[in-house]
BAFI-3210 file (N, C-alpha, C; in Angstrom, 3 decimals, decimal comma, padded with zeros to 6 digits):
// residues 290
n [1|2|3|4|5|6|7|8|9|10|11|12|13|14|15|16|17|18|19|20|21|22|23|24|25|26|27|28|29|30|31|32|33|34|35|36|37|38|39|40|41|42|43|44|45|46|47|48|49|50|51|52|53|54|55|56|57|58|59|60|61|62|63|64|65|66|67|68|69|70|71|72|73|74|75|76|77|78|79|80|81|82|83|84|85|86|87|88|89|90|91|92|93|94|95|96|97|98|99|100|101|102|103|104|105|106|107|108|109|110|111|112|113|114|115|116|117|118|119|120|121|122|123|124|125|126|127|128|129|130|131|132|133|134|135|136|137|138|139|140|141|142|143|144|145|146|147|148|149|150|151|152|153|154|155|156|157|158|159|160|161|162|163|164|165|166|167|168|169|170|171|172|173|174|175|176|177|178|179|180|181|182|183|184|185|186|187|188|189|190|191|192|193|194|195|196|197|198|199|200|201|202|203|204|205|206|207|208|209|210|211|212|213|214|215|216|217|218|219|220|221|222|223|224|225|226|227|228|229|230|231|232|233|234|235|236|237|238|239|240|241|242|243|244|245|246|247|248|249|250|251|252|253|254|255|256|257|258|259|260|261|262|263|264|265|266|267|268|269|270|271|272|273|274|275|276|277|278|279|280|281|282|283|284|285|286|287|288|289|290]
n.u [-022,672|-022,904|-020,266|-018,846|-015,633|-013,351|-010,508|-007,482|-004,920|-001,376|-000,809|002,059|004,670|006,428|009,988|011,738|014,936|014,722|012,480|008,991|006,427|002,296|002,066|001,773|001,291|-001,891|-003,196|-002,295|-003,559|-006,443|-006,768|-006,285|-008,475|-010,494|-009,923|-010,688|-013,678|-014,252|-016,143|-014,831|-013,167|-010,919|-009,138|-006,608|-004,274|-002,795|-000,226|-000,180|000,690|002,461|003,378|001,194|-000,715|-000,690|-001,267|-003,552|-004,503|-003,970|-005,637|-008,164|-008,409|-008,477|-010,329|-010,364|-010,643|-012,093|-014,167|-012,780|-010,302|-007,787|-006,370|-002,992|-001,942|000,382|002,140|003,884|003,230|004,030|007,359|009,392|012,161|013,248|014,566|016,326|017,690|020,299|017,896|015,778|014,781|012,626|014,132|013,453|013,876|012,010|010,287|010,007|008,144|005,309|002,509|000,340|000,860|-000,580|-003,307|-006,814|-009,952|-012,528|-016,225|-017,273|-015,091|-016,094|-018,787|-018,644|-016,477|-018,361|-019,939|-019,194|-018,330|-016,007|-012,538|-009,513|-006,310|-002,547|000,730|002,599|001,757|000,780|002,615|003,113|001,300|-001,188|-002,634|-002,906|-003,867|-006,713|-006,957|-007,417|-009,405|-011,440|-011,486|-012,400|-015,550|-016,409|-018,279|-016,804|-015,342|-011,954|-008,738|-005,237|-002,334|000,335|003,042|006,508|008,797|011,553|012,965|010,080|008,557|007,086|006,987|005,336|003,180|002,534|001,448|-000,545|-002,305|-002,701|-003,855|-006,636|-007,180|-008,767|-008,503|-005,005|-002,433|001,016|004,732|006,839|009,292|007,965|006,734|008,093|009,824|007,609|006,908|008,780|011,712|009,982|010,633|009,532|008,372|006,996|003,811|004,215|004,616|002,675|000,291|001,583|001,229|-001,385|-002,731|-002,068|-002,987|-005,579|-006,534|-009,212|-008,370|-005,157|-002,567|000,371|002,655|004,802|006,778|008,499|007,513|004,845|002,168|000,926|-002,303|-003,911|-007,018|-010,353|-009,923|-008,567|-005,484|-004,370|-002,449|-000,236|002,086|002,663|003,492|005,842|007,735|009,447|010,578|010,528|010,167|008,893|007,331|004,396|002,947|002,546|000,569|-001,253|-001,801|-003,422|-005,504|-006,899|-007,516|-008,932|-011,036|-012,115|-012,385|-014,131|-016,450|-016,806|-015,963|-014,496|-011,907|-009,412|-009,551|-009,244|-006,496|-005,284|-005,816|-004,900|-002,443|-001,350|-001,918|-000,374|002,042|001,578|002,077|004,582|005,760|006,054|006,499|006,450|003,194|001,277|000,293|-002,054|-004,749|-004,273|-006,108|-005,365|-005,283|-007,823|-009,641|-008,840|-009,767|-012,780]
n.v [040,012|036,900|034,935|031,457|030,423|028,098|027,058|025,198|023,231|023,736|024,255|025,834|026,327|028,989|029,882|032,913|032,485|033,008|033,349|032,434|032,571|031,885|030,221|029,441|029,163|029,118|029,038|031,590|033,275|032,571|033,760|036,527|036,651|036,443|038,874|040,566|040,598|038,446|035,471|032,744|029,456|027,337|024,232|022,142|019,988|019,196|018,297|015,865|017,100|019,450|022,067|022,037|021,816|025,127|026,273|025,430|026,964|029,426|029,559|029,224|031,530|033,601|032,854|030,767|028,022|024,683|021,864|021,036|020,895|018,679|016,159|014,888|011,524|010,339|011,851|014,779|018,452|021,023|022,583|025,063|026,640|029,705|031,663|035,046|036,931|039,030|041,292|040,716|038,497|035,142|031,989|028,732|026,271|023,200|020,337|016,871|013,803|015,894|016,399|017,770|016,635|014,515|015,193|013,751|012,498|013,637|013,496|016,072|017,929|017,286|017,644|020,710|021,445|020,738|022,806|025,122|028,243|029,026|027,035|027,048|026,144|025,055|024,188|023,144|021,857|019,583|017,482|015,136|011,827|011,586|013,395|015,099|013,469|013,305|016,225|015,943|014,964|015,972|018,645|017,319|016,601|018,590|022,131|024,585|027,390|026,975|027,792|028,002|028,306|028,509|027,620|027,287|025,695|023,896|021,526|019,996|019,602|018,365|018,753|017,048|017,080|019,676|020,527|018,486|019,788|022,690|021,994|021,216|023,854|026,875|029,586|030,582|031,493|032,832|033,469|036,006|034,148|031,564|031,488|031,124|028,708|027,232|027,444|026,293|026,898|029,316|032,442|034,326|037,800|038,438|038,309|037,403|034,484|034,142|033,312|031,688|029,311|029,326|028,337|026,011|025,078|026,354|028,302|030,639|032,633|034,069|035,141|037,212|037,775|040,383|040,993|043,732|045,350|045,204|043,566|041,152|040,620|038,209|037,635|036,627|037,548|039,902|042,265|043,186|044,980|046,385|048,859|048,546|049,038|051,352|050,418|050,344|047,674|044,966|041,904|039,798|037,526|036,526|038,310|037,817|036,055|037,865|039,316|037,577|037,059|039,211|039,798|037,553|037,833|040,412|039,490|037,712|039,418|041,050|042,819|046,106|044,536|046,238|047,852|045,901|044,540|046,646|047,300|044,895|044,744|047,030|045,730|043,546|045,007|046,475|044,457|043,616|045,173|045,093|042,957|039,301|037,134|037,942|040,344|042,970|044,650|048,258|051,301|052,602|050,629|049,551|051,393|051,683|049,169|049,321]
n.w [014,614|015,606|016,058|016,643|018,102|017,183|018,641|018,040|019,338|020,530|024,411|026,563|028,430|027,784|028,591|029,202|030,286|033,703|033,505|033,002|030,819|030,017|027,031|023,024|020,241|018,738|021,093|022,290|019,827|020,426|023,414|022,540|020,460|022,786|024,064|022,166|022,436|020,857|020,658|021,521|021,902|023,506|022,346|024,008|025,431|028,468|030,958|033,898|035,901|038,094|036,326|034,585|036,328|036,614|034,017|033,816|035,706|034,417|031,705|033,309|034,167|032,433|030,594|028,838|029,941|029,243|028,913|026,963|027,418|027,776|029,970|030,870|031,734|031,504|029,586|029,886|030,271|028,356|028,362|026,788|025,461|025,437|023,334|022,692|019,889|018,792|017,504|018,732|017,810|018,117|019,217|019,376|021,499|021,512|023,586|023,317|023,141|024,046|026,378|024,230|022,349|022,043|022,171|021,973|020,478|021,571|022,525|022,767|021,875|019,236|018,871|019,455|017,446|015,600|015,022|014,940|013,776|012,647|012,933|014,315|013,656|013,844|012,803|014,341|016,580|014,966|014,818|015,914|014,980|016,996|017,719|015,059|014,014|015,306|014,724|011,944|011,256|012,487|010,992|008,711|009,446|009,993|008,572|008,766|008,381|007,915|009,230|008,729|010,717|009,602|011,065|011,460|012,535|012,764|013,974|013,848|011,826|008,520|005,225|003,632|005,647|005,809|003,354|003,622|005,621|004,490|001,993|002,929|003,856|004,519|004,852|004,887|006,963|006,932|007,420|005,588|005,172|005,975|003,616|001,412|001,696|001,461|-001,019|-003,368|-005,692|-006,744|-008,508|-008,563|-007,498|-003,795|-004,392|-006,796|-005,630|-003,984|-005,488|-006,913|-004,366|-004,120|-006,715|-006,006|-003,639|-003,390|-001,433|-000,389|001,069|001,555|003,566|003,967|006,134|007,190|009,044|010,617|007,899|007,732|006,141|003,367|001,780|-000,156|-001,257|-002,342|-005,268|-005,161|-004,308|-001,182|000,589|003,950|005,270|007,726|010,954|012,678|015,635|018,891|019,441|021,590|021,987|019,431|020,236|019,546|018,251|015,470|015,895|017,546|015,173|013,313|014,889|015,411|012,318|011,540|013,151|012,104|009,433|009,853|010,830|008,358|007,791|006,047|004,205|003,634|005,832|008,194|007,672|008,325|010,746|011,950|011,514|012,898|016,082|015,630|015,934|018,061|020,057|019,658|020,687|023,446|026,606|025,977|024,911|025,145|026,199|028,298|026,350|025,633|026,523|024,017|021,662|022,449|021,497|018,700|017,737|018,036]
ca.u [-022,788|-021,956|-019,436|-018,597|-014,597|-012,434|-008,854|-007,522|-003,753|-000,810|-000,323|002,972|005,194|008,077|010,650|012,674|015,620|014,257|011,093|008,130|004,863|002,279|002,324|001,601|000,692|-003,152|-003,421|-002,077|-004,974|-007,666|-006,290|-006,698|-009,741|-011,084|-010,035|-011,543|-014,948|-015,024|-016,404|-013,843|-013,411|-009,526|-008,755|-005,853|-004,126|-001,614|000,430|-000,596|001,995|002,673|003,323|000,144|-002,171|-000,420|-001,409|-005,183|-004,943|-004,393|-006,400|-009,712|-008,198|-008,793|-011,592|-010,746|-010,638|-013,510|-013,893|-011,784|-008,943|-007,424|-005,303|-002,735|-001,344|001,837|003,098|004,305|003,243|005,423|007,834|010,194|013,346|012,980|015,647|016,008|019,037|019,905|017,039|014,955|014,074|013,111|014,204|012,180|013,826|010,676|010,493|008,622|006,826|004,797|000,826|-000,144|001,016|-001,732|-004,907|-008,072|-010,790|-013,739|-017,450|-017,146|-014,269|-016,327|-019,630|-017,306|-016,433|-019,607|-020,814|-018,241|-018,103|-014,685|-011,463|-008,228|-005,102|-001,368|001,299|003,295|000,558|000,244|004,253|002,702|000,242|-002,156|-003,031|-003,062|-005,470|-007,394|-007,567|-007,471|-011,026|-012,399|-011,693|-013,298|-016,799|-016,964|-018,572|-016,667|-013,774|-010,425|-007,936|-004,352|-001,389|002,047|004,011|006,840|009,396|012,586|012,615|009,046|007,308|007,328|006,476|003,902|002,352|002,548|000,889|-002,746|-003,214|-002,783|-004,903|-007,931|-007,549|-009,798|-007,823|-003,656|-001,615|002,374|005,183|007,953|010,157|007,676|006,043|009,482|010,366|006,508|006,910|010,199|011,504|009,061|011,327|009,212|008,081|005,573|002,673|004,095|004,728|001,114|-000,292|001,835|000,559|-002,733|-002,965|-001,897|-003,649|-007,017|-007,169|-009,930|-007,664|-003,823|-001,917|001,803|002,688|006,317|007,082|008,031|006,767|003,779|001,378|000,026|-003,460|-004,982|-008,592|-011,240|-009,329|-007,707|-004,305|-004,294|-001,415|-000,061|003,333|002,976|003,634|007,281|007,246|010,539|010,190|010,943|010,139|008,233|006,873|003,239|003,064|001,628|-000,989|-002,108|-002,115|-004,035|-006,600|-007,596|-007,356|-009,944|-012,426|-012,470|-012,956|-015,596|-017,875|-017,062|-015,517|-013,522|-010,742|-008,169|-009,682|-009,063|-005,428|-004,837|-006,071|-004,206|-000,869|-001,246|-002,059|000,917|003,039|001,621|002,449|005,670|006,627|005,751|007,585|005,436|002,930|-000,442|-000,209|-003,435|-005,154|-004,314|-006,977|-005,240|-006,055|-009,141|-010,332|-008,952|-010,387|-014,130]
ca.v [038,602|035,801|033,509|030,479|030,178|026,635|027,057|023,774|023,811|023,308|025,221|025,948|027,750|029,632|029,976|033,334|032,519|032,295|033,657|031,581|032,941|030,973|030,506|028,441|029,639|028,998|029,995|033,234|033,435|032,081|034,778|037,711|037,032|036,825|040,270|041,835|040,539|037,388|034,018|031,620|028,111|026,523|022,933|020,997|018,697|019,272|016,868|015,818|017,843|021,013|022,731|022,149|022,802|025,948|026,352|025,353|028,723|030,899|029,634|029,692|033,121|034,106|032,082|029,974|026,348|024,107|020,324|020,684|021,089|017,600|016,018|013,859|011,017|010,067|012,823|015,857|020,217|021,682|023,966|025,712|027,449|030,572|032,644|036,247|037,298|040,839|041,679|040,922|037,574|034,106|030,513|028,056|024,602|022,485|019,199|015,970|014,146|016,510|016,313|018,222|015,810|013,249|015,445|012,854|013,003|013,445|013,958|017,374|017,973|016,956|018,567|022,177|021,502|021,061|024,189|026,338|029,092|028,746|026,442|027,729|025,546|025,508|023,304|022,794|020,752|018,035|016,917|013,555|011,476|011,084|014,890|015,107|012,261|014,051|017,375|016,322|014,183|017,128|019,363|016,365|016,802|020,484|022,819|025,304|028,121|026,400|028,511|027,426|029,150|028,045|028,060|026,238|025,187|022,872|019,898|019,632|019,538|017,759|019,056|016,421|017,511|021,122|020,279|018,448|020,726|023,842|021,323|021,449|025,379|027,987|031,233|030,146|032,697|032,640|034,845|035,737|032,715|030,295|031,139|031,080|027,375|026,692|027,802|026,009|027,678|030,735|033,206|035,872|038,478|037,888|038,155|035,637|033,624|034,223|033,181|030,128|028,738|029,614|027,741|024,944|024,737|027,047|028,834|031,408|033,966|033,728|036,297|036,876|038,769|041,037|041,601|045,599|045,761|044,906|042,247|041,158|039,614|037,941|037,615|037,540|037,692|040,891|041,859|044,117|045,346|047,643|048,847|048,153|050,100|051,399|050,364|049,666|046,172|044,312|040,719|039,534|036,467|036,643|039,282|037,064|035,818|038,705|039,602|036,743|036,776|040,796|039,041|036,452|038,461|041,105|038,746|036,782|040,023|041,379|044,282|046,226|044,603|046,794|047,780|044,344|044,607|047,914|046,995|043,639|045,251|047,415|045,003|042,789|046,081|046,903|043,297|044,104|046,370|044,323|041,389|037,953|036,974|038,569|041,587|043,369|045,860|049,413|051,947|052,654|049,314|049,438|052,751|051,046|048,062|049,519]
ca.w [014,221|016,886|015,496|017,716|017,013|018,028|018,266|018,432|019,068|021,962|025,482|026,585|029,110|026,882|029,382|029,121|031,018|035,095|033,410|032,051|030,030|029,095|025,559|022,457|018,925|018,471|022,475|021,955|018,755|021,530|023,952|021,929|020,206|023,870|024,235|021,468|022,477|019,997|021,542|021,075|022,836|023,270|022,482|023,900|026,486|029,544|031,805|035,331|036,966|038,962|035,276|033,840|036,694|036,963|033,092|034,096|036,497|033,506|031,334|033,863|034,980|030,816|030,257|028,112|030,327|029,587|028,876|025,808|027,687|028,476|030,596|030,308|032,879|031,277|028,920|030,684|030,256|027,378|028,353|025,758|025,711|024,514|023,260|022,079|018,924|019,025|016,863|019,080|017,002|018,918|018,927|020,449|022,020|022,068|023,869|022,501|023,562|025,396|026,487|024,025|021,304|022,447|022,256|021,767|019,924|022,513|021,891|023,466|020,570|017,952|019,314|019,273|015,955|014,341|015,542|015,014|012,495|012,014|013,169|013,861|013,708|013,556|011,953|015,426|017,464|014,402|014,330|016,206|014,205|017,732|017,458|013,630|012,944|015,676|013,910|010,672|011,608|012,988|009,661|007,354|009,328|009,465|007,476|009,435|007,851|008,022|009,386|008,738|011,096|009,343|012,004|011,229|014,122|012,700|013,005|014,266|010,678|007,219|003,875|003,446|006,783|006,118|002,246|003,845|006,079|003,570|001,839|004,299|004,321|003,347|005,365|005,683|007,492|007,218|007,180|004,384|005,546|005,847|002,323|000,640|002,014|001,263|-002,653|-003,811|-006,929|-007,368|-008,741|-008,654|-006,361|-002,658|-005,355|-007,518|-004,355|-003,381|-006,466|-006,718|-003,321|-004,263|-007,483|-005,679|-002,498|-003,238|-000,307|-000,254|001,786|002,090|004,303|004,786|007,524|006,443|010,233|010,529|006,932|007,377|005,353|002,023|001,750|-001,182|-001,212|-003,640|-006,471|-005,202|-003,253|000,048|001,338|004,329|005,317|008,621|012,036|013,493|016,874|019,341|019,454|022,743|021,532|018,325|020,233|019,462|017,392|014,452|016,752|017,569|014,258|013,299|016,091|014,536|010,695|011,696|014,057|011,547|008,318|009,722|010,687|006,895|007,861|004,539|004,174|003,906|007,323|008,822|007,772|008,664|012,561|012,634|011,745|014,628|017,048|016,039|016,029|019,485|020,652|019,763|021,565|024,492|026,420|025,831|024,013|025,487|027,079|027,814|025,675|026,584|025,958|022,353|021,026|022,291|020,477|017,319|017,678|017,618]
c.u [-022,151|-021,630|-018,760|-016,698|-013,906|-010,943|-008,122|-005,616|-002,639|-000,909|000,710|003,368|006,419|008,779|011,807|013,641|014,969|012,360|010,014|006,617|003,908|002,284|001,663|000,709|-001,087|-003,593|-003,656|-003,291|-006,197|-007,763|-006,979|-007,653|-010,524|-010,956|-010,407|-013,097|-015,297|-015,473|-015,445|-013,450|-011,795|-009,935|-007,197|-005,568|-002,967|-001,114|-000,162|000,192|001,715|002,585|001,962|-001,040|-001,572|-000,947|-002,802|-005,636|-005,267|-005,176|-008,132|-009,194|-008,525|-009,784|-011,293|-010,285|-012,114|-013,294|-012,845|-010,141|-008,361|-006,262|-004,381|-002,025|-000,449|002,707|003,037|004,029|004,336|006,304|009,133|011,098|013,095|014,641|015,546|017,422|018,761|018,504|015,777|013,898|014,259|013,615|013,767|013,669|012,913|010,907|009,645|009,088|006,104|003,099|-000,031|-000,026|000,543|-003,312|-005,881|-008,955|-012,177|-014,909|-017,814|-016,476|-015,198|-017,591|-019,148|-017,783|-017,671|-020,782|-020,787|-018,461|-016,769|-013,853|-010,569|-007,247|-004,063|-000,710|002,282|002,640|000,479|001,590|003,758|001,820|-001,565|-003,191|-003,521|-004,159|-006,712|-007,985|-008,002|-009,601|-012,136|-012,817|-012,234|-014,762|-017,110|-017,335|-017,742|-015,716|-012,847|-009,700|-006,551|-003,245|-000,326|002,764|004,956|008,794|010,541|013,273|011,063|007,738|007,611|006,743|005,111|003,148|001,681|001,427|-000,895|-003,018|-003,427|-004,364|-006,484|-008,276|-008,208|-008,979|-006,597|-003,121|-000,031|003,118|005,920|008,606|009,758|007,363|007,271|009,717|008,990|006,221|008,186|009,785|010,906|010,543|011,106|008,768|007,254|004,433|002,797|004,207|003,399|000,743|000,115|000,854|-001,097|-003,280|-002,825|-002,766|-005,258|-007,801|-008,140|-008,849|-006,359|-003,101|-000,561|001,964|004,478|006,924|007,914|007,664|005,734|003,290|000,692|-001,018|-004,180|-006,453|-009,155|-010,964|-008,830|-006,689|-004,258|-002,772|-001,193|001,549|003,781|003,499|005,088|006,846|008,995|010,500|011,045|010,795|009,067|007,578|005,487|002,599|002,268|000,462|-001,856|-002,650|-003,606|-005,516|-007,394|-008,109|-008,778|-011,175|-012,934|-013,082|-014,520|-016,939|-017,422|-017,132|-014,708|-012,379|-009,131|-008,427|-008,701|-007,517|-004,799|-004,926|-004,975|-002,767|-000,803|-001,217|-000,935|002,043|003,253|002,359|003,911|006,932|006,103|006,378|005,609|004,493|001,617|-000,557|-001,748|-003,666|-004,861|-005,911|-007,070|-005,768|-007,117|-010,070|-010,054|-009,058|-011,810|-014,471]
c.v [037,726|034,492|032,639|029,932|028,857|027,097|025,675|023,796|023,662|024,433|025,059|026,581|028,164|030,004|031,548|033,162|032,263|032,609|033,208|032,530|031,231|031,106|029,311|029,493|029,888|029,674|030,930|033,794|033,729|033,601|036,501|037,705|036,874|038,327|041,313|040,970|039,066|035,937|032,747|030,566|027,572|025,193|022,399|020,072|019,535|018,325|017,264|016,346|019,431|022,390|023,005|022,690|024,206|026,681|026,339|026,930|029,721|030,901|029,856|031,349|034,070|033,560|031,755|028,702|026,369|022,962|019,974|021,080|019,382|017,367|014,755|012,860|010,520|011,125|014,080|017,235|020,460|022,845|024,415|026,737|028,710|031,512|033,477|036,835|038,825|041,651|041,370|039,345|036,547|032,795|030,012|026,239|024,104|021,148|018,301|014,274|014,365|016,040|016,489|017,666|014,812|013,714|014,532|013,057|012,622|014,107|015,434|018,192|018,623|017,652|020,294|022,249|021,758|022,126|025,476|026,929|028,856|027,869|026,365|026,893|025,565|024,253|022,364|021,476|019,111|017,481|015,076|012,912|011,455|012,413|015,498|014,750|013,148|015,346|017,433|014,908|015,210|018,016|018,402|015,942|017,637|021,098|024,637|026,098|027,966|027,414|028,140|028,409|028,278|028,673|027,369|026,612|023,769|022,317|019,629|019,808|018,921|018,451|018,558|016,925|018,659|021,169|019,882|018,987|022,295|022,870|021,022|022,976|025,746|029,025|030,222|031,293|032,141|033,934|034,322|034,543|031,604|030,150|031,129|029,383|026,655|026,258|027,550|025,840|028,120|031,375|034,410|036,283|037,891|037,627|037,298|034,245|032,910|033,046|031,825|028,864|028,485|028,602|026,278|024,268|025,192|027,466|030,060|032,610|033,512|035,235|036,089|037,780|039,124|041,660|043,357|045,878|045,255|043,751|042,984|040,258|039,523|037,241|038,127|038,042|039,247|040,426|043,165|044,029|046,720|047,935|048,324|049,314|050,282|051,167|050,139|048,227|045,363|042,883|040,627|037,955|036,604|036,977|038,441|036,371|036,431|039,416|038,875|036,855|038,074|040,243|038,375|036,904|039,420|040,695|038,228|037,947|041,439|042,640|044,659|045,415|045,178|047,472|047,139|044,516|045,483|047,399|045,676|043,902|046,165|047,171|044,301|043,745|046,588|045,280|043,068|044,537|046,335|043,174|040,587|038,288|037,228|039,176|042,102|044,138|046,829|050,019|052,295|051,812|048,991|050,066|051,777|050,207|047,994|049,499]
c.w [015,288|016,369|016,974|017,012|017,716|017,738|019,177|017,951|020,741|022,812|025,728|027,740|028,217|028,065|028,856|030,196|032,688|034,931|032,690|032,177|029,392|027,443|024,921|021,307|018,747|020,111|023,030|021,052|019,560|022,140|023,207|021,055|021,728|024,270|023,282|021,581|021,470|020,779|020,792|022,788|022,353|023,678|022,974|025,429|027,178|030,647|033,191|036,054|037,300|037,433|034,779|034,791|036,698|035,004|032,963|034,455|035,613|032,567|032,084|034,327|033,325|030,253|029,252|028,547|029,868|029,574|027,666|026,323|028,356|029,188|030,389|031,355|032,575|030,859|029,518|030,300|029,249|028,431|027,470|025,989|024,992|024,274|022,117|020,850|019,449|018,233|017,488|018,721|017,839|018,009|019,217|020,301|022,744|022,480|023,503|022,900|024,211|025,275|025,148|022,200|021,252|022,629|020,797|021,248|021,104|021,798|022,188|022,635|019,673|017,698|018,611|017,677|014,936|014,340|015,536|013,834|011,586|013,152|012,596|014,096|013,328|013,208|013,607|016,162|016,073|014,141|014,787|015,647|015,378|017,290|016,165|013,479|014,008|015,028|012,368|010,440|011,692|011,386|008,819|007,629|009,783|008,418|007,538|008,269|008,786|008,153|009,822|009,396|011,077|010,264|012,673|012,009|013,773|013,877|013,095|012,958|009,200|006,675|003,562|004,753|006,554|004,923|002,755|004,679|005,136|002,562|001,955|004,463|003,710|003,711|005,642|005,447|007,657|007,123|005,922|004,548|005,354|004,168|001,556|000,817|001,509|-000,877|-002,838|-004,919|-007,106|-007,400|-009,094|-007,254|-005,444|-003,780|-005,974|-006,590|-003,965|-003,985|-006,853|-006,340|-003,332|-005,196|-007,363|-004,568|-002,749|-002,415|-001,048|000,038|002,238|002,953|004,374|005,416|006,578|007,847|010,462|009,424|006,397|006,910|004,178|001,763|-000,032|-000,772|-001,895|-004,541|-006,344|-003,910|-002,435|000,370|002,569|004,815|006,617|009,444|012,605|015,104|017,317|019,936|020,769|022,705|020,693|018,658|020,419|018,688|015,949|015,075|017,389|016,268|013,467|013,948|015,433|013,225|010,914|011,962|012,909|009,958|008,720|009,972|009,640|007,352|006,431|004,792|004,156|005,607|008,306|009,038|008,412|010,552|012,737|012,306|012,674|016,088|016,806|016,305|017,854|020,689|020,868|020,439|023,293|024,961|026,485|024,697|023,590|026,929|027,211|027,650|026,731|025,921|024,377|021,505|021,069|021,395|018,877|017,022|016,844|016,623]
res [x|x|x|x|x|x|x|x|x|x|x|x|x|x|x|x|x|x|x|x|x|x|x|x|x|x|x|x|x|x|x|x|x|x|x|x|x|x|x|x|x|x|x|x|x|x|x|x|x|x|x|x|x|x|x|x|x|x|x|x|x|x|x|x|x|x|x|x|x|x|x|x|x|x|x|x|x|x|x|x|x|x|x|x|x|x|x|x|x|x|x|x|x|x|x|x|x|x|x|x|x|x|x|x|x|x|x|x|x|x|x|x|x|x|x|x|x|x|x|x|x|x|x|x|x|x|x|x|x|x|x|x|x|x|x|x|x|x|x|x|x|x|x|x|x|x|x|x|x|x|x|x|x|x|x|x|x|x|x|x|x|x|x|x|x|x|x|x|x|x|x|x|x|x|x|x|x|x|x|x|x|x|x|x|x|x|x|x|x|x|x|x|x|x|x|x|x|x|x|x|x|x|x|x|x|x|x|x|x|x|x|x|x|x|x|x|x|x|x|x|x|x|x|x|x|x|x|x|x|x|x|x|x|x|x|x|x|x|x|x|x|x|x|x|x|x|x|x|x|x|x|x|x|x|x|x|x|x|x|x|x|x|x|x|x|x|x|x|x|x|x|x|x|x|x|x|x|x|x|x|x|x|x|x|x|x|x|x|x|x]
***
């Protein structure tokens, strides 16, 4: 089946210490559905500076530059602090306001959009209203599947923000953390959590990711679960976007589900156990991709 996918969402460099990746939530998504073969098209903006063309390079070096990539002549290339706890877990010091908090609504955009099978977006990219009203335009003349990545970054998000875009979803992906702060007062288990969120928002397909233990997907009035993969984990920055990027490719060509899950906890497991945030497939991942 040839789904046309938009991932509409910031670029980044994450800076470890003297060492910068690029990066950026929905990016990373883009990224790795390019490497399992899916056709997917990135949306956003980067500053006129030395940073950003150097951000142009990797995206035409990954194919995914095109016209939906804008530029910006005042606001400056993100770049982000990254830092690692002993666990291996990051922080992010993000700066604002960057480029990528001014992407436009162009006819090239909007074109995309109405063409697409699905559109993928994250909670990070809409903290500015320029970017927001942009995406949230796009999702109100699509017919496309909404794909929501909670991916939530203090101070850089409101409640009410986080609410119309869950709102707008048909597929929202979070982890334990976020869906806990998302569901204030559930006092029951992930399932009652789920089920909450669900009754409230009416997503189609919710996911939480349980980082080394795995994920729990509702869909279709049932609940998937897997335990998830041991891996020695070298940084967890991606790792849900690669997860994600498997989740998506494998939903939309209606593979089993417990399939789907089963592959996209391996891929965030293998991501893992990797520095950054898009390594490239070894041969393993490939075989269990097919």
């Amino acid at each position: 089946m040839n789904n046309n996918l938009l991932c509409f969402g910031e670029v980044l460099w994450d800076a470890f210490g003297d060492v910068k990746v690029a990066g950026g939530a929905v990016m990373n998504v883009a990224y790795h559905l390019r490497q399992q073969g899916a056709h997917a098209v990135f949306a956003s903006r980067v500053g006129a500076d030395a940073s950003g063309d150097e951000l142009v390079v990797f995206l035409k070096e990954n194919n995914l530059y095109s016209d939906l990539i804008q530029q910006d002549e005042t606001l400056p290339t993100c770049e982000v602090t990254v830092k690692l706890d002993n666990d291996q877990q990051p922080t992010y010091i993000i700066p604002q306001p960057v480029s990528w908090d001014n992407i436009q609504s162009t006819d090239a955009l909007v074109q995309t959009a109405e063409k697409a099978t699905a559109i993928i977006f994250g909670s990070l990219v809409c903290r500015e209203k320029t970017t927001r009203d942009t995406l949230l335009n796009l999702l109100d003349e699509t017919t496309a599947l909404k794909v929501f990545d909670v991916n939530l970054r203090a101070p850089h998000y409101t409640l009410q923000t986080i609410e119309t875009l869950a709102a707008h979803a048909d597929v929202v992906k979070m982890n334990e953390e976020e869906a806990s702060l998302l569901i204030n007062g559930s006092k029951g288990d992930l399932r009652d959590q789920i089920n909450e969120f669900r009754n409230k928002y009416h997503a189609q397909t919710i996911c939480v990711t349980r980082g080394e233990n795995g994920a729990m997907v509702w869909h279709d009035y049932e609940f998937y679960e897997h335990p998830g993969f041991k891996v020695e984990v070298v940084d967890t920055v991606g790792a849900g976007d690669s997860f994600l990027a498997t989740f998506i490719n494998g939903l939309l060509n209606k593979q089993p589900l417990q399939e789907v899950l089963e592959k996209s906890c391996a891929v965030g497991a293998y991501v893992a156990g990797k520095r950054g945030a898009n390594p490239v497939y070894d041969e393993g991942i490939r075989e269990l991709l097919k």
